[in-house]
C-alpha positions as CSV (number, residue, x, y, z in Angstrom):
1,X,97.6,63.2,87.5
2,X,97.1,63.8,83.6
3,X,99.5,62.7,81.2
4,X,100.2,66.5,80.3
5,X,101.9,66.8,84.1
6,X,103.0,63.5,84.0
7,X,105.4,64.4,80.7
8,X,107.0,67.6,83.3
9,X,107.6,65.8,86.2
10,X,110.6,65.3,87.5
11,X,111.5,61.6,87.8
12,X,114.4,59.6,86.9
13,X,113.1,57.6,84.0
14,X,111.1,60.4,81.4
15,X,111.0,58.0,78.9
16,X,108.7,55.9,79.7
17,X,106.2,58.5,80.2
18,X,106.9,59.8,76.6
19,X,107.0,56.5,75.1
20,X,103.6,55.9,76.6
21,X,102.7,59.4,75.2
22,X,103.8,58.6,71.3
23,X,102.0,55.0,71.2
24,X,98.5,56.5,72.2
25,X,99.2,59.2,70.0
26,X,100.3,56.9,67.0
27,X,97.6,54.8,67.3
28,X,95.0,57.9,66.7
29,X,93.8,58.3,70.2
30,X,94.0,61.0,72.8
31,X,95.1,60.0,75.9
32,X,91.7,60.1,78.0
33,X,90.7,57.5,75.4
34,X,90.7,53.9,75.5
35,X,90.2,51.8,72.4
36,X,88.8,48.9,74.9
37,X,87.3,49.8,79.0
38,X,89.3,48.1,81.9
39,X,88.1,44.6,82.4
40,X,84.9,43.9,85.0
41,X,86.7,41.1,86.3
42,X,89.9,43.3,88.3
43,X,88.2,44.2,91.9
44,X,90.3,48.2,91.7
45,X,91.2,50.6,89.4
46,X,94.7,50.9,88.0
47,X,96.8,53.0,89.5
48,X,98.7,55.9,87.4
49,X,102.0,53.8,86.5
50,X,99.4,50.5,85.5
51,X,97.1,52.6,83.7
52,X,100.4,53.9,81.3
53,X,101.5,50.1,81.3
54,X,97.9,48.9,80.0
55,X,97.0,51.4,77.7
56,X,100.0,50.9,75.4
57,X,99.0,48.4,72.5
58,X,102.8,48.4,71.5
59,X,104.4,44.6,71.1
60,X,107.0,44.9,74.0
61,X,106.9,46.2,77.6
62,X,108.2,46.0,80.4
63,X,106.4,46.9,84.1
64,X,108.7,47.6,87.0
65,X,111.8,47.9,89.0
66,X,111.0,48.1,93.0
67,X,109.3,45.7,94.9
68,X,105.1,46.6,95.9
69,X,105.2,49.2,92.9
70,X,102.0,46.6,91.7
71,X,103.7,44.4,89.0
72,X,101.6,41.2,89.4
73,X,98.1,43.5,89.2
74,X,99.3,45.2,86.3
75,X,100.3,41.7,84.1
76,X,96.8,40.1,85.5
77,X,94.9,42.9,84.3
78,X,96.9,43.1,80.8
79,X,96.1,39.8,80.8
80,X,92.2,40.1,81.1
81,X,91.3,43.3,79.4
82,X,90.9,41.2,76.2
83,X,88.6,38.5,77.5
84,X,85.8,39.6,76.2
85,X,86.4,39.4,72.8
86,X,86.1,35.6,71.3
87,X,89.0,33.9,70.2
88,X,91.6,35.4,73.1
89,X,94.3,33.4,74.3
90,X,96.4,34.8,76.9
91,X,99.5,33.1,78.8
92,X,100.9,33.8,82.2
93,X,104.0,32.6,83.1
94,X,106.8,32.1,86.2
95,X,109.9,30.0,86.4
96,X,108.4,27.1,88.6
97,X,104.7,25.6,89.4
98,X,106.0,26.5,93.1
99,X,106.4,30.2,92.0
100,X,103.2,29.9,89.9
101,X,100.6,28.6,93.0
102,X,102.3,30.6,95.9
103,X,99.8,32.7,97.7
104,X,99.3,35.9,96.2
105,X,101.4,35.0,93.5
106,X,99.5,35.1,90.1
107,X,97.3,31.7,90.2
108,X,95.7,32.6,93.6
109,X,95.7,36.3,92.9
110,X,93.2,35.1,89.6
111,X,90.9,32.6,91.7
112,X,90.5,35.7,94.0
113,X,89.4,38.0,90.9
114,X,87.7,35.4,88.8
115,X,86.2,32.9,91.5
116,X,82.6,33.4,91.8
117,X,82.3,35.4,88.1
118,X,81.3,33.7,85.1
119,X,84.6,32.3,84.2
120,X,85.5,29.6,84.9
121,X,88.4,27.3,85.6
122,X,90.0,23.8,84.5
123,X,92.3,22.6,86.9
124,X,93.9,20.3,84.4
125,X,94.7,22.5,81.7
126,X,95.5,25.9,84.7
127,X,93.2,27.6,82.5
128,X,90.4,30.1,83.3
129,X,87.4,29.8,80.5
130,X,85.4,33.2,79.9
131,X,82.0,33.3,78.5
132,X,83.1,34.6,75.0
133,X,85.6,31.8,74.9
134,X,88.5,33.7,75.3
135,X,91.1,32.0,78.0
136,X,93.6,32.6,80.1
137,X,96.2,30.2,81.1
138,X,99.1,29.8,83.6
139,X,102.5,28.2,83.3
140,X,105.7,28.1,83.9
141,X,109.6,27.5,81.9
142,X,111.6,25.6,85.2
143,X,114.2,24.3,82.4
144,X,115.4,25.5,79.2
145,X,113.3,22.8,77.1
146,X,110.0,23.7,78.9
147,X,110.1,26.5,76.1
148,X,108.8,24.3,73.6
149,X,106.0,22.9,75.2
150,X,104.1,25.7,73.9
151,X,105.5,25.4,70.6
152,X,101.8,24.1,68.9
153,X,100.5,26.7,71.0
154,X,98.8,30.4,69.9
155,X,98.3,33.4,72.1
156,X,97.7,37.7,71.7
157,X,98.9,38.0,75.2
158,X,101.7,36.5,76.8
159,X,102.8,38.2,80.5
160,X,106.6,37.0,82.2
161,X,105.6,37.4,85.9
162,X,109.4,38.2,87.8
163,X,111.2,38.2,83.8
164,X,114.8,38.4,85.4
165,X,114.7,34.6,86.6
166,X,114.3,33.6,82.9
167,X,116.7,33.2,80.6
168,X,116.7,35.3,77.4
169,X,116.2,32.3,75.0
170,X,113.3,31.2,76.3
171,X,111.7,34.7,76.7
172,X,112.9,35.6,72.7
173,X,111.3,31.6,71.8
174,X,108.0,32.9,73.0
175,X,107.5,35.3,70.4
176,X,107.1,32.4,68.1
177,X,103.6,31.7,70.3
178,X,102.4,35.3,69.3
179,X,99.7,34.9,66.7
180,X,96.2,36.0,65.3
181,X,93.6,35.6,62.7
182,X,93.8,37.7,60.0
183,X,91.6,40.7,60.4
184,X,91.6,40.4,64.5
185,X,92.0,43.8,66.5
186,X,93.2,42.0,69.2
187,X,97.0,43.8,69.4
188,X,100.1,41.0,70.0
189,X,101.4,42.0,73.7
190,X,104.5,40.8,75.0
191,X,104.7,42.1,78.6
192,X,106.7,41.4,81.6
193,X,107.4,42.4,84.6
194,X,110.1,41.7,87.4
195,X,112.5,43.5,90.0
196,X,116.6,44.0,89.5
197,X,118.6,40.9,90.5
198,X,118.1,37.5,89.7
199,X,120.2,35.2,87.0
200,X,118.3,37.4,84.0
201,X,119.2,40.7,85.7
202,X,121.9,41.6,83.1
203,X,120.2,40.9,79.7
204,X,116.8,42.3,80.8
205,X,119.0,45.1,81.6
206,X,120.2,45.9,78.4
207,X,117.0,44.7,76.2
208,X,114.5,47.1,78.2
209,X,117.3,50.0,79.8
210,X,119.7,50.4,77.3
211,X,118.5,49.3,74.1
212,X,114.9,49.7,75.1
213,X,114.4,53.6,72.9
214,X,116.0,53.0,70.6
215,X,113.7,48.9,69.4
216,X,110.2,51.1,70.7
217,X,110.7,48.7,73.9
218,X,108.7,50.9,76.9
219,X,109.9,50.3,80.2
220,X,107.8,51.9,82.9
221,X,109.6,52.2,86.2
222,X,107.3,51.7,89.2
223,X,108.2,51.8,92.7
224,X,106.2,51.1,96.1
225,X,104.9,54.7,96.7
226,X,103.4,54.2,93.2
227,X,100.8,51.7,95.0
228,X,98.3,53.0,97.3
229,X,97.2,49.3,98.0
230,X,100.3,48.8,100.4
231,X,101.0,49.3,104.2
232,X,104.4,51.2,102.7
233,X,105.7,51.8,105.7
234,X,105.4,48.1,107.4
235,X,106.6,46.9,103.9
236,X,109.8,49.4,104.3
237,X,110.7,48.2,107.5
238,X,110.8,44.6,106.4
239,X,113.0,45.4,103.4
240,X,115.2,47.4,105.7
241,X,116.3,44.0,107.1
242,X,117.7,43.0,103.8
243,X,121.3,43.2,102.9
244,X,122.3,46.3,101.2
245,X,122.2,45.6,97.3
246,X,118.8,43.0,97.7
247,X,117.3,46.2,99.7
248,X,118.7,49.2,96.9
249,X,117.0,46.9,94.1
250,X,113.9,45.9,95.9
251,X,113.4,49.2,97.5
252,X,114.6,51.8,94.6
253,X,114.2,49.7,91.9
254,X,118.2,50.1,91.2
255,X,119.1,48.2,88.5
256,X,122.8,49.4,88.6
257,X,123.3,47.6,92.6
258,X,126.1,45.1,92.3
259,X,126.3,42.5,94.5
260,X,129.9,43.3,95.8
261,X,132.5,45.6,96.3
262,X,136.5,45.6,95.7
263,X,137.0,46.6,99.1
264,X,136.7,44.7,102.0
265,X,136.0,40.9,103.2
266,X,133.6,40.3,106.3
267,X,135.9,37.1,106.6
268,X,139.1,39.7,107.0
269,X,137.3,40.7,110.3
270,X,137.5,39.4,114.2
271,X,134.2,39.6,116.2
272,X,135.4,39.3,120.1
273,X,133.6,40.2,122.8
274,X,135.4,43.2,124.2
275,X,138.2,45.4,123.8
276,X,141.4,45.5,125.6
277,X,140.6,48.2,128.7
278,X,144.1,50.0,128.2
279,X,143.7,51.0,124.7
280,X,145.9,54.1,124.8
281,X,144.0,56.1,121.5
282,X,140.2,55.9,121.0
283,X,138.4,58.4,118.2
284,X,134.9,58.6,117.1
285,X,134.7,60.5,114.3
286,X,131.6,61.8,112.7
287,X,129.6,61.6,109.0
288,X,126.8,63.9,109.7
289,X,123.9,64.2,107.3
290,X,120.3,65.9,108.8
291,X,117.5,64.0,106.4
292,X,114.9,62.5,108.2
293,X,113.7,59.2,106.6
294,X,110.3,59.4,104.8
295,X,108.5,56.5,102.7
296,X,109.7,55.8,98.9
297,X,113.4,58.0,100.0
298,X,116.9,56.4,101.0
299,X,118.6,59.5,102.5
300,X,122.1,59.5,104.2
301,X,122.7,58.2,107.3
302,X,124.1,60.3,110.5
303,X,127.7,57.7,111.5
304,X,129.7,57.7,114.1
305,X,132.3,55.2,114.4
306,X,134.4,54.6,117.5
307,X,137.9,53.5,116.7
308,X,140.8,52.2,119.0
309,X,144.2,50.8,118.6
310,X,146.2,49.2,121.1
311,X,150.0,48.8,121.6
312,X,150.5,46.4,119.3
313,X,149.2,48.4,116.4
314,X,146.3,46.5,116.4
315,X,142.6,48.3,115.2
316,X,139.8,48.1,116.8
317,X,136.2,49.2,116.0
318,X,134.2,49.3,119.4
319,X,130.8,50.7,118.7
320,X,128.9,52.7,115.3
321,X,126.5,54.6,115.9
322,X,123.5,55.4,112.6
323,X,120.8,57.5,112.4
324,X,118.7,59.3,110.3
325,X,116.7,62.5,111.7
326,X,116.3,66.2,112.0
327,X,119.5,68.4,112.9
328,X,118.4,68.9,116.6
329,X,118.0,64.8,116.8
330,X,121.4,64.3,115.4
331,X,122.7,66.9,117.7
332,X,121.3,65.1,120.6
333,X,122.5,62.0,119.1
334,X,126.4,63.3,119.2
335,X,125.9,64.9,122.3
336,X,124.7,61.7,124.2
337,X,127.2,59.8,122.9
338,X,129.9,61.9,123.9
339,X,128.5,61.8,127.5
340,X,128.7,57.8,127.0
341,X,132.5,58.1,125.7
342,X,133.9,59.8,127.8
343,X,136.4,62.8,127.9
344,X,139.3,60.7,127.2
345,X,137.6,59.8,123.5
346,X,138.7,62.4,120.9
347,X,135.9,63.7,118.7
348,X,136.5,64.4,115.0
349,X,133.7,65.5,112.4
350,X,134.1,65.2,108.9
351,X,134.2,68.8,107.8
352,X,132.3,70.2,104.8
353,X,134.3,72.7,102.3
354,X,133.9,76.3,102.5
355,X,132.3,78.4,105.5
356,X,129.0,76.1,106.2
357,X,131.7,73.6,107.0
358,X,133.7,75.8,109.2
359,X,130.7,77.2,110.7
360,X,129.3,73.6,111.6
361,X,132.7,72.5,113.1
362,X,132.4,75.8,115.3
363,X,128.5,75.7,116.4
364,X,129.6,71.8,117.6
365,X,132.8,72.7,119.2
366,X,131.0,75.7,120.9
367,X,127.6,74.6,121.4
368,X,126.6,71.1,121.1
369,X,129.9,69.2,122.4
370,X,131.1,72.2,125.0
371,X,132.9,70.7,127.9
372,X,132.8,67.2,126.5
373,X,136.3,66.4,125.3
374,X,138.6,67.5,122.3
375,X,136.7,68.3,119.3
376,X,138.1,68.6,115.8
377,X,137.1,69.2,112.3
378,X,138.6,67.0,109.4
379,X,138.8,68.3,105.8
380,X,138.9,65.7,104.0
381,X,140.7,65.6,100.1
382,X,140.3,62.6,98.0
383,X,138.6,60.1,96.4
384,X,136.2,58.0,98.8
385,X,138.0,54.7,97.9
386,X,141.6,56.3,98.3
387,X,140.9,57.2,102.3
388,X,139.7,53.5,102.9
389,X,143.0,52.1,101.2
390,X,144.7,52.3,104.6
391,X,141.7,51.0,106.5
392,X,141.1,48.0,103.6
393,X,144.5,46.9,103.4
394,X,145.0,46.8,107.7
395,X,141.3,44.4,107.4
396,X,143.0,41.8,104.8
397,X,146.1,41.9,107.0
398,X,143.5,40.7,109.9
399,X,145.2,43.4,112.1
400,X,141.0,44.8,112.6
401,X,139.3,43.3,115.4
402,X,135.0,44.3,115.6
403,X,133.4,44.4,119.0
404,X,130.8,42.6,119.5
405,X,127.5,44.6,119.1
406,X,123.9,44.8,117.0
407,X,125.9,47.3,114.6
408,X,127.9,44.7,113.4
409,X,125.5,43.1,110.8
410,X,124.9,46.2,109.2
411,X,128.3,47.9,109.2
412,X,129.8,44.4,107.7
413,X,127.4,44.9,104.6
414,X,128.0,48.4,103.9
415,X,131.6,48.0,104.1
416,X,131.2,44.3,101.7
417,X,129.5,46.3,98.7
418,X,131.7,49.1,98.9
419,X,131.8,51.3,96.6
420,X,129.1,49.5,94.6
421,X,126.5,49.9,97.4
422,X,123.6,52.8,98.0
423,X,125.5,54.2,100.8
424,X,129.5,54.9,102.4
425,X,128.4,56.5,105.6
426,X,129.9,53.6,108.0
427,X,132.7,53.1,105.6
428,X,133.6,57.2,105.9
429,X,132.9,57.1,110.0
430,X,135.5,54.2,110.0
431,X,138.1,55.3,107.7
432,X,138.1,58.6,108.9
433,X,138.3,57.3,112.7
434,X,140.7,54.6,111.6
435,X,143.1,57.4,110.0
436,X,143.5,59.6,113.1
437,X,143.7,56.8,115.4
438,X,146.6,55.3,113.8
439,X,148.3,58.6,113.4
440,X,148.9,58.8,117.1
441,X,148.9,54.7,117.3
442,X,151.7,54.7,115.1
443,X,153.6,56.7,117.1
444,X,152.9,54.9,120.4
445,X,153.4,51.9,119.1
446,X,157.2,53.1,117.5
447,X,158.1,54.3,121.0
448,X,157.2,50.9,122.6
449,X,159.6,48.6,120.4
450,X,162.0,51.2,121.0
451,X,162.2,50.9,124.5
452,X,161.9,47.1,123.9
């Protein structure tokens, strides 16, 4: 894609793409040309978010956002597009040694590159050693002091590999390490690159996200479908298994995830292994959506939750069921599951405003659910966080009791980041199933002491 097209499509961070735009442009080159080819020694081309990130010659700039988007490629190859040219220094650095040698991490990912080429490394000194007598060299800030072992030192290039496990002192002391010779046209970089989270997460934040436009700071978002080099979809499914806000920052790049709601406790809940057989009200209520999942999008999930209560006003959730698919596989999804339930299991469906809702409710009633039990529509008014009140203050009472299940992990942290978290599905299923069942519950329950 040519910067032209990049400038009109429709992503959620523009900026970065006209930032990258105006430095070219300032700097008195079109945007097909490079003052300096890509470096011999990376074994691929760039892809279209690295190629924006190397090209800028600007002091500050940041790579990243979601995990696989190809952060540790793009600061190696910052790193070496200057080695070449004699009197180079560049610096690579993470928060440990550990970090540092991992594999894949940055000092294996260069022995991979640079092993068998010309250069050549010093295992005392982490340094690689290129024929012009440029270098490139790896360390790392594990404490606050480590900062200053570089203080004697001088480098064009210095790259923070994973920036939000730094602190901000130590990555503003590193400027001090940015030097040249008078008359050099090697450019002082400052580049990092790093996902949300971490202790750094706020200030890195604000220095690249907030204030970033308005210093000349670029910050170019990259996410996972931005690298052609990863299995995406074996890569989704093992951040699927992460917990909500770890898998919205690692998988979208969100750097507004929080790491919990206001909500709920997963301590206010009971896990037991069954449910009382009598329980006189049971409700599954539905939170339809029809997006099937595809790679780089976090659509809404299809939720049923099936909610009981038994004589003692006690709440329980028996079984959620989650999907995401096509509107036929949802509809086979309700309808199989009403067959499991049973006729005695009342069926409600969060109900859309205006005649698409109505309309749904009907084909369902009508169509899909026909024969199988008591099917309603809900219209539901209100804040989100208002219709789990009831639901939130029954949980701290400990008057909630979870079945045992494989839903449980998952429903447990939706329901913890509420409302902070990517998605409310489970939390609507169950406050909307909690809400009806305790309507009737309440009533049962009133006529019980009263015959007491």
């Amino acid at each position: 894609m040519t910067y032209s097209a990049l400038l009109t499509a429709r992503t959620p961070f523009t900026s970065w793409q006209l930032r990258a735009e105006a430095e070219l442009e300032r700097r008195g080159r079109k945007t097909t040309e490079r003052a300096v080819p890509w470096t011999h020694y990376a074994p691929h081309q760039p892809t279209e978010k690295q190629t924006a990130f190397l090209d800028l010659d600007c002091l500050e700039a940041f790579y990243g956002g979601a995990a696989g988007g190809g952060k540790s490629d793009a600061l190696l190859m910052a790193a070496l597009r200057y080695v070449d040219m004699p009197g180079y220094a560049a610096l690579l650095l993470r928060r440990t040694y550990e970090d540092l040698s991992l594999p894949e991490a940055l000092m294996d990912r260069a022995q991979s590159w640079l092993g068998g080429t010309d250069a050549r490394w010093h295992q005392q000194g982490k340094t690689w050693t290129f024929p012009s007598g440029a270098t490139l060299t790896f360390g790392y800030l594990q404490h606050e002091n480590d900062k200053y072992r570089y203080q004697s030192a001088a480098f064009q290039y210095i790259g923070f590999d994973e920036l939000t496990q730094f602190t901000e002192t130590q990555y503003r002391y590193l400027f001090s390490r940015l030097r040249r010779l008078k008359g050099s046209n090697i450019p002082l970089r400052m580049r990092a690159a790093s996902n949300p989270g971490g202790i750094g997460h706020e200030w890195v934040k604000q220095r690249f996200l907030v204030e970033g436009q308005e210093t000349g700071r670029v910050f170019i978002p990259a996410k996972l479908p931005d690298n052609p080099h990863i299995d995406q979809t074996e890569y989704i499914a093992s951040l699927s298994q992460l917990d909500p806000v770890t898998r919205q920052q690692l998988l979208d790049g969100d750097w507004t995830a929080r790491a919990e709601g206001n909500k709920f406790r997963r301590e206010w809940f009971k896990i037991v292994d069954a449910a009382p057989a009598d329980l006189p009200r049971r409700v599954r209520y539905w939170d339809l959506a029809a997006t099937e999942a595809k790679p780089g999008k976090d659509p809404d999930w299809t939720v049923g939750a099936l909610v009981g209560v038994d004589n003692q006003g006690v709440s329980w959730v028996l079984d959620v069921r989650r999907m995401r698919g096509t509107p036929a596989e949802v509809e086979a999804l309700v309808k199989q599951t009403a067959q499991l339930d049973g006729r005695a299991v009342d069926i409600w469906i969060e109900q859309e405003p205006g005649a698409a809702g109505k309309s749904l409710i009907d084909y369902y009633q009508r169509q899909v659910l026909r024969g199988l039990g008591a099917v309603r529509g809900d219209k539901v008014t209100g804040n989100k966080e208002v219709r789990a009140n009831p639901a939130s203050a029954y949980a701290e009472a400990g008057n909630i009791r979870l079945v045992r299940g494989a839903w449980i992990g998952e429903f447990l942290d939706e329901l913890e980041v509420f409302p902070n978290g990517a998605h409310d599905d489970q939390v609507d299923a169950f406050s909307g199933g909690f809400e009806k069942c305790m309507q009737v519950g309440r009533a049962k329950v009133m006529t019980v002491e009263m015959r007491r």
